[in-house]
TILO-326000 format. One line per 10 residues: number of its first residue (from 0); their letters; for each residue x, y, z of C-alpha. Coordinates in nm, 2 decimals. Last residue first. Example, Ala and Ser with C-alpha at 12.3 -4.5 7.8 and 13.67 -1.06 7.14 Angstrom:
1> SA> 1.37/-0.11/0.71  1.23/-0.45/0.78
//
This chain:
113> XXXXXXXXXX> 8.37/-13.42/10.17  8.50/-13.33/9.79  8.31/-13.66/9.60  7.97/-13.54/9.74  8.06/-13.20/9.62  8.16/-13.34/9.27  7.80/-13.56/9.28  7.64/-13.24/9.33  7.80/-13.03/9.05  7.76/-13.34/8.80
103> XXXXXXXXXX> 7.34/-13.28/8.86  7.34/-12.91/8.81  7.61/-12.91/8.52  7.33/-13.21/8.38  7.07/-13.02/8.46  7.16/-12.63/8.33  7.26/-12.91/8.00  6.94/-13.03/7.93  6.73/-12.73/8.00  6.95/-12.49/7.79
93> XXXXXXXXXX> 6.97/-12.75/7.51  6.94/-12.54/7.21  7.11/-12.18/7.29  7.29/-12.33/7.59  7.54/-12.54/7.29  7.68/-12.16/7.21  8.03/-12.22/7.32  8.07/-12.56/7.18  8.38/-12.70/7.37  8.29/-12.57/7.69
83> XXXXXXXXXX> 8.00/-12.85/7.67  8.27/-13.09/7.56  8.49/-13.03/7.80  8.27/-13.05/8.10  8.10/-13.37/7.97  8.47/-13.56/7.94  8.59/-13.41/8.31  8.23/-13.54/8.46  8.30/-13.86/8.28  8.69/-13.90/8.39
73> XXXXXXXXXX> 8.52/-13.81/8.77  8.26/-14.08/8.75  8.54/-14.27/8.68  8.74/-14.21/8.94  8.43/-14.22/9.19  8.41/-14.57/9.11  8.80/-14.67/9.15  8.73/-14.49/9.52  8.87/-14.15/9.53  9.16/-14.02/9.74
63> XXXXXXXXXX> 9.43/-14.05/9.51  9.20/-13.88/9.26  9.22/-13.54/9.51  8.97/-13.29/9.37  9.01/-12.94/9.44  9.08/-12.94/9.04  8.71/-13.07/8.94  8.52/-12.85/9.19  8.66/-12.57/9.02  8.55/-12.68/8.66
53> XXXXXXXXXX> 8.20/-12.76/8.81  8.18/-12.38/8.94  8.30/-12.23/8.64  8.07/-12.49/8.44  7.79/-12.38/8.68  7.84/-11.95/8.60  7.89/-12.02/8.21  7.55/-12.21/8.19  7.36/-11.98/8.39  7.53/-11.62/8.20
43> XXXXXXXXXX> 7.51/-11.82/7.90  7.07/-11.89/8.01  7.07/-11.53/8.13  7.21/-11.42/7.78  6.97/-11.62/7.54  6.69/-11.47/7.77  6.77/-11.15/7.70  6.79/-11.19/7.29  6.46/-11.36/7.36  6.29/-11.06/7.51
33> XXXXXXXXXX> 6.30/-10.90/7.18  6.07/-11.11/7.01  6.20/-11.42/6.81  6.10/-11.57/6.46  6.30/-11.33/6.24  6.46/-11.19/6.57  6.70/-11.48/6.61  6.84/-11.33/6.25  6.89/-10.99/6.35  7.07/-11.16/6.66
23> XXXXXXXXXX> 7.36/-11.29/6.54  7.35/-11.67/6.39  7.68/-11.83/6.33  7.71/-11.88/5.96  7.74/-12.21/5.73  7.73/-12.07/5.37  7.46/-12.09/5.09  7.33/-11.75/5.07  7.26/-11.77/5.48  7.30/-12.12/5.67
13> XXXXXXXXXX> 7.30/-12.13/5.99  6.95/-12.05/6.14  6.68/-12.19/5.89  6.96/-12.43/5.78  6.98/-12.59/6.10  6.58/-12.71/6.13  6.28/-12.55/6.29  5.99/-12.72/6.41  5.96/-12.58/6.81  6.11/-12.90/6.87
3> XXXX> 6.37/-12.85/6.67  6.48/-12.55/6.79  6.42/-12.63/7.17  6.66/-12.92/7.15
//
């Protein structure tokens, strides 16, 4: 998590006169320079662009053709993809983690598909 690494903590971003808010850029720019309002986009734009391309390796698979170990890789890929498309601004704190991890299940999906 770049936030906390970099010594913040979740109330210095999401919590303004004691309610829970999603941050906007005003308040990224308290402790960011304008670049990093571009570089929160490229990393969506990154993270949006591999799940898309995980999501369609997931339907062209065939399960009937899978091995019982390559079905449950498959159930995990299926569980990670939900939950990073569950949390639509997750890239903002674990960019690296998750570009990876899309990166990584992508591969393993292809090897699965030939």
């Amino acid at each position: 998590d770049f936030m906390k690494v970099g010594g913040s903590k979740c109330i210095d971003c999401h919590v303004s006169s004691d309610k829970v808010i999603k941050p906007d850029a005003t308040i990224c720019s308290k402790c960011h320079d304008a670049d990093y309002d571009a570089m929160m986009g490229d990393w969506k734009k990154e993270v949006v662009k591999l799940s898309a391309e995980v999501n369609e390796l997931i339907k062209g698979i065939n399960v009937s053709e899978l091995d019982q170990e390559q079905q449950n890789e498959l159930k995990e890929i299926r569980k990670i993809y939900s939950e990073i498309n569950s949390h639509k601004s997750i890239y903002v704190h674990n960019y690296d983690l998750i570009s990876s991890v899309l990166t990584e299940k992508k591969k393993k999906l292809k090897a699965m598909s030939e």
